[in-house]
C-alpha positions in Angstrom: -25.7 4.0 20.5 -27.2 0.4 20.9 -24.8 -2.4 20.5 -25.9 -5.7 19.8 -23.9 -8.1 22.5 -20.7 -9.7 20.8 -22.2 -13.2 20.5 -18.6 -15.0 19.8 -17.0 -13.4 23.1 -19.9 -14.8 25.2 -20.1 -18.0 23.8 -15.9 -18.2 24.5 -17.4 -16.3 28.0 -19.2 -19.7 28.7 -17.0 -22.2 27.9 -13.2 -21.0 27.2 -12.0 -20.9 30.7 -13.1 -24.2 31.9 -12.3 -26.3 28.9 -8.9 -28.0 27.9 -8.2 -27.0 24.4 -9.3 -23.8 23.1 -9.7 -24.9 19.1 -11.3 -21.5 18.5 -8.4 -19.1 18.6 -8.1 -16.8 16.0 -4.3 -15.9 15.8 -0.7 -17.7 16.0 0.1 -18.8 19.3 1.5 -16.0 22.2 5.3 -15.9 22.0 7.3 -16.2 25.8 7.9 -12.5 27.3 11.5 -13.3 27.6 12.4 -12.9 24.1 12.1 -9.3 24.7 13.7 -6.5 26.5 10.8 -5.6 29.2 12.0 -2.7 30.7 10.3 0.6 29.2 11.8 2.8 31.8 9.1 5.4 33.9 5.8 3.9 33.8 3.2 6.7 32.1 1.9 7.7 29.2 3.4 7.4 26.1 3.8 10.8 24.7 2.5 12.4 22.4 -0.5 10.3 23.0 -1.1 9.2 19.5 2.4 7.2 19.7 5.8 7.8 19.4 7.2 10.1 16.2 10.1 8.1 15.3 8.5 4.1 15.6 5.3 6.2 13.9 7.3 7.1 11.2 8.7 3.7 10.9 5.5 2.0 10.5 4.5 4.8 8.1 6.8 4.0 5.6 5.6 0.4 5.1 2.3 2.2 4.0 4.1 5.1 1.7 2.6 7.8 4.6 3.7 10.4 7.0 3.7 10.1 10.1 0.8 12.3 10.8 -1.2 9.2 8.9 -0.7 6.7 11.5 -2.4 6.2 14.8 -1.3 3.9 17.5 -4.2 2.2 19.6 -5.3 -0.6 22.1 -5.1 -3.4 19.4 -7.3 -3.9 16.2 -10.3 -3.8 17.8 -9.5 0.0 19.2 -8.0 0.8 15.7 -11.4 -0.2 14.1 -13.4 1.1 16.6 -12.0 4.7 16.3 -12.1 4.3 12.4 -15.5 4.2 12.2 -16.6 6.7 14.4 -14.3 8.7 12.6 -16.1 8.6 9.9 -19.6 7.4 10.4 -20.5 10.3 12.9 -21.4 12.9 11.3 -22.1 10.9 7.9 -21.3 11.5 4.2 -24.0 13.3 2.7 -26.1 17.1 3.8 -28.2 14.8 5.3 -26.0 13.6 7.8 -26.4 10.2 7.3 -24.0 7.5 7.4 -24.1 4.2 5.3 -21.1 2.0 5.3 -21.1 -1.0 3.1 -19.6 -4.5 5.2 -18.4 -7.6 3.4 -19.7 -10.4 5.1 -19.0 -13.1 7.4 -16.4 -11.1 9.0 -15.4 -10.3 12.5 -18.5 -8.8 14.4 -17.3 -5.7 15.4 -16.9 -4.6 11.7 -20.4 -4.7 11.3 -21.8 -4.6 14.7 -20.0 -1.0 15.5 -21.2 0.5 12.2 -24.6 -0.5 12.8 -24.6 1.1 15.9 -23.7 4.5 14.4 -25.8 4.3 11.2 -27.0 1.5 8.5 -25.2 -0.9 7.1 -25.5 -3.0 4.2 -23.7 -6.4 4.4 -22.2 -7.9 1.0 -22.4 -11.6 1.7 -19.8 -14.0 -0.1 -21.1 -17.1 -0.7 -19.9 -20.8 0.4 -17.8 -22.6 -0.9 -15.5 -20.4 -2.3 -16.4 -17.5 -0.4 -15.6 -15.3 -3.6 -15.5 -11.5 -3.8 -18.2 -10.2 -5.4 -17.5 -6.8 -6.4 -20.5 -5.7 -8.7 -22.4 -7.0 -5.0 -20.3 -3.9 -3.5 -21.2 -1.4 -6.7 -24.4 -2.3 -6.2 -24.6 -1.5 -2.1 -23.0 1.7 -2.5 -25.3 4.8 -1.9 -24.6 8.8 -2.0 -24.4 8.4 1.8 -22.1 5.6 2.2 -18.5 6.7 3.8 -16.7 3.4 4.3 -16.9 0.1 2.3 -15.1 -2.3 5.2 -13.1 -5.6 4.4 -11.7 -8.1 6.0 -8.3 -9.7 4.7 -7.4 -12.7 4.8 -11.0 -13.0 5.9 -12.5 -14.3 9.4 -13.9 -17.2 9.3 -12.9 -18.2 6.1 -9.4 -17.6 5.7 -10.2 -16.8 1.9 -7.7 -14.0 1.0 -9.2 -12.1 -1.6 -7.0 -11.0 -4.7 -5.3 -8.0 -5.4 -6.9 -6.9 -8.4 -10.3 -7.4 -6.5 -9.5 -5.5 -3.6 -7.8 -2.3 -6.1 -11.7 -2.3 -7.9 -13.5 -2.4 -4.1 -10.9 0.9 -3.5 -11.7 1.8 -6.9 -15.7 2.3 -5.9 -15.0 3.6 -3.0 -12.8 6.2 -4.4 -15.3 7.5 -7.2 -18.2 7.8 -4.2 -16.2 9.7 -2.1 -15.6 7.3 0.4 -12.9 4.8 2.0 -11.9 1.5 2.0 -11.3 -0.3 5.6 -9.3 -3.2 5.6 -8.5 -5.0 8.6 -5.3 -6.8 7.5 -4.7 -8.1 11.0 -4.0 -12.0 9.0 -1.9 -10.2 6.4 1.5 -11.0 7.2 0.9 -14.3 7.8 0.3 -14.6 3.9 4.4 -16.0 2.3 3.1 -13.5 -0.1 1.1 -10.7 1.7 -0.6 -8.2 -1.0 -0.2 -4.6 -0.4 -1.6 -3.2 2.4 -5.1 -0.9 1.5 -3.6 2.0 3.3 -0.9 2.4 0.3 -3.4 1.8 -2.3 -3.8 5.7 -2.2 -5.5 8.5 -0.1 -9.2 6.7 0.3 -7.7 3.9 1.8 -7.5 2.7 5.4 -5.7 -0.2 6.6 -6.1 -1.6 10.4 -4.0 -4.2 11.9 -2.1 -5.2 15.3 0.7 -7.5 15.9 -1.9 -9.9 17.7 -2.3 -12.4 14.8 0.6 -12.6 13.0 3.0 -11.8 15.7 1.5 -13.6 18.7 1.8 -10.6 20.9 -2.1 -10.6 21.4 -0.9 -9.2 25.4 0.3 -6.4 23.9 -3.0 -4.9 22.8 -0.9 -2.9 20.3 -2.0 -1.7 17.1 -2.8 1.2 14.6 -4.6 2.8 11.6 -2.7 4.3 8.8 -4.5 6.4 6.7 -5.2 10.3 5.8 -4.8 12.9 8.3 -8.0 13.6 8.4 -9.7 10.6 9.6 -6.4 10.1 11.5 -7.1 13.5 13.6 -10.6 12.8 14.2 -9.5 9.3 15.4 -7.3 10.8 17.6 -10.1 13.3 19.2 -11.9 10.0 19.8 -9.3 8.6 21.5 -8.8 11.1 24.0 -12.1 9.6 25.3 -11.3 6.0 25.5 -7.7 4.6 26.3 -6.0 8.0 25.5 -2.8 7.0 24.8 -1.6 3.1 23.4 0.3 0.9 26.1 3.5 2.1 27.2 5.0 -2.0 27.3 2.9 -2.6 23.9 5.1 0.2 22.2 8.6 -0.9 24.0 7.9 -4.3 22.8 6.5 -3.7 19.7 9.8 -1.3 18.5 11.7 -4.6 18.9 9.2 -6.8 17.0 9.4 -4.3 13.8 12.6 -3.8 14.2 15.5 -6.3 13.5 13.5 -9.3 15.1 10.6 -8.8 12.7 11.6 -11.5 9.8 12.7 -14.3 12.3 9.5 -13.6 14.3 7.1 -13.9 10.7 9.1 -16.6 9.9 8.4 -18.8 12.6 5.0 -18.0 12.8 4.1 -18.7 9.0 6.2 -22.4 9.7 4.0 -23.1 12.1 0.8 -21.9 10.3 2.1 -24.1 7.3 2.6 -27.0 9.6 -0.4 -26.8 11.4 -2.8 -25.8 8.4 -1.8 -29.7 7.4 -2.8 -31.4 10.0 -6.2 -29.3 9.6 -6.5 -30.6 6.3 -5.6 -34.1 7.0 -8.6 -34.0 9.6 -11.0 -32.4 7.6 -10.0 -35.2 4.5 -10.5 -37.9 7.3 -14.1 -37.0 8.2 -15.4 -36.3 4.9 -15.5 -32.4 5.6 -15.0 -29.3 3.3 -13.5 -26.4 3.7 -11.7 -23.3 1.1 -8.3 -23.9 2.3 -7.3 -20.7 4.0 -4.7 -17.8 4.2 -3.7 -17.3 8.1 -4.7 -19.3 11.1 -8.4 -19.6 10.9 -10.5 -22.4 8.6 -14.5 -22.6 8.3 -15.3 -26.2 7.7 -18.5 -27.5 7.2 -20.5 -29.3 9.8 -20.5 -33.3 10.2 -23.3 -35.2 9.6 -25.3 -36.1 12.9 -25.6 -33.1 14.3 -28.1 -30.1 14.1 -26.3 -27.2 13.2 -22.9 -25.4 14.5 -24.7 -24.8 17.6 -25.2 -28.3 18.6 -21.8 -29.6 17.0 -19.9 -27.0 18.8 -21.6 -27.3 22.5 -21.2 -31.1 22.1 -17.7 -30.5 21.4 -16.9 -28.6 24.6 -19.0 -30.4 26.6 -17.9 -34.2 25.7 -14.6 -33.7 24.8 -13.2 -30.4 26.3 -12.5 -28.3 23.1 -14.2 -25.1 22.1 -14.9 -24.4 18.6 -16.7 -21.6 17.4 -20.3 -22.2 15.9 -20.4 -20.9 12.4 -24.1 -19.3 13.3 -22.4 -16.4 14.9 -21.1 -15.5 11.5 -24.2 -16.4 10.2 -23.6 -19.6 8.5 -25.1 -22.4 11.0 -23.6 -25.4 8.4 -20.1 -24.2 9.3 -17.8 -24.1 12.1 -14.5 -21.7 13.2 -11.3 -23.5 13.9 -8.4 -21.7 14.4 -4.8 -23.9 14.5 -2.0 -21.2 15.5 -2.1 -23.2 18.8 1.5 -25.0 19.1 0.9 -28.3 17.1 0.8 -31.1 20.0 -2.1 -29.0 21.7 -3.7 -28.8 18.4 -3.2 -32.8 17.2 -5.0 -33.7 20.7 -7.8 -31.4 20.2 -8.4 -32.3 16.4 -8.1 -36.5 18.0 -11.0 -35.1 20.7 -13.1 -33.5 18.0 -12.9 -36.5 15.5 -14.1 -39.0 18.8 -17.2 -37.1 19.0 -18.2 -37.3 15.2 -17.1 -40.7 14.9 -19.2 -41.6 18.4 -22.2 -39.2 16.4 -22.0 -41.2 13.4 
């Protein structure tokens, strides 16, 4: 396997610890440890390695599976990870080749993993609206392909595609024999989250963690809920790499999807709301554009006076102390990440810091 380097973790490498505000955060600010019970009992494994039956079958049920469809992990980025090993190696034709169709921009490791394991074919969605395009998808689809991948609500954009759009992308991937992957780690952060891909039927695969929505990013807890069979061969992987999920990401996360789940979801969408405001209030002050988004994350365009996301972005962090994330990692240099789950005074003086330098630029 050759990985290309994950170009958005070194550029937050080079500049995240040393600045003041990180404007580049992609989920709802970290909630205090002392909401919680922290006491899991003996420290090792948790057993049966793939997570525990009962809070298994819990999460199950909010997916219309059995328990023997979910796998706990390390976070998303585990959860995906194993996915597509699952079912790229090997691949989905006598061949043994493996295709997997990526709608893009998007989170790197959805299409930076698959290409390590076989070819990919990325499905752009264009600016401004950053619509859905699924005759694009029909289109990319070959005999070989085993996994169509999504993203929703989408990184960068926070553009949360529709339902009926995201039932005809299961739809194709249904009649060619292969899945749907949807990271829905931005889901619940939606007042009106759609149904989760995983219950959409047996070719679909949803991923998700309670980083984003729950601000329990420390956690590293997450899962996959899908069939048994990728959900087995995701567990053989997994026996290689963390081997069982954290035991304190479980003992927390029973309480967080249990009784404390609504308050916790409620808070965080408030503050979303809030703070998607003052997001939009900037961007309307500096003659920007964005496609007002679903979650915590917003791709506005770049101001005037600069030369490219790179250049706006490092003269961000350098003259004012705030890192944004330059839209050329997602392949879109006209465009820069924010992300505004941060708690709102952090984020006011940031978005003050940022409009200094474009007014200075100007």
């Amino acid at each position: 396997m050759d990985i290309a380097p994950f170009e958005l973790e070194r550029w937050f490498a080079k500049y995240e610890h040393e600045a003041d505000i990180m404007l580049a955060e992609s989920g709802i600010r970290s909630l205090e440890a002392d909401r919680f019970d922290l006491n899991p009992g003996k420290l090792g494994y948790v057993i049966p390695t793939n997570g525990d039956p009962e809070l298994r079958e819990q999460v199950a049920d909010r997916y219309d599976r059995g328990t023997d469809e979910v796998l706990f992990t390390c976070g998303a980025q585990e959860a995906n990870f194993l996915a597509f090993l699952s079912l790229l190696d090997g691949g989905n034709s006598a061949s043994g080749e493996s295709h997997a169709v990526v709608v893009t921009p998007t989170y790197q490791a959805l299409h930076a993993v698959p290409e390590a394991i076989g070819d990919v074919t990325r499905v752009p969605l264009e600016p401004p609206n950053w619509e859905l395009d699924v005759d694009a998808v029909a289109d990319a689809i070959r005999p070989e392909t085993s996994v169509v991948v999504l993203n929703n609500p989408n990184n960068p954009t926070g553009r949360y595609h529709p339902e009926e759009k995201v039932r005809a992308l299961y739809d194709l991937a249904a009649d060619a024999d292969a899945y749907l992957l949807c990271d829905e780690v931005y889901r619940l952060l939606s007042s009106d989250p759609l149904p989760p891909v995983a219950s959409m039927g047996e070719y679909g695969i949803s991923t998700t963690s309670l980083t984003k929505a729950y601000g329990l990013a420390g956690l590293r807890f997450g899962w996959i809920a899908g069939p048994s069979e990728v959900i087995e061969r995701a567990w053989q992987w997994k026996d290689y790499t963390t081997i069982s999920p954290s035991l304190f990401g479980q003992h927390l996360a029973r309480q967080a999807l249990g009784e404390r789940e609504d308050a916790i979801l409620a808070e965080n969408r408030e503050l979303a709301a809030h703070n998607r405001e003052r997001v939009r209030e900037f961007v309307t002050r500096h003659d920007l554009s964005w496609y007002d988004p679903v979650g915590v994350n917003g791709f506005i365009s770049v101001p005037e006076g600069f030369d490219g996301s790179v250049d706006f972005c490092a003269t961000v962090v350098e003259e004012a102390s705030v890192v944004l994330a330059p839209g050329d990692l997602f392949g879109y240099d006209d465009y820069f990440r924010i992300g505004f789950g941060l708690p709102t005074d952090e984020l006011e003086e940031g978005l003050a810091r940022v409009g200094d330098c474009i007014e200075r630029r100007a």
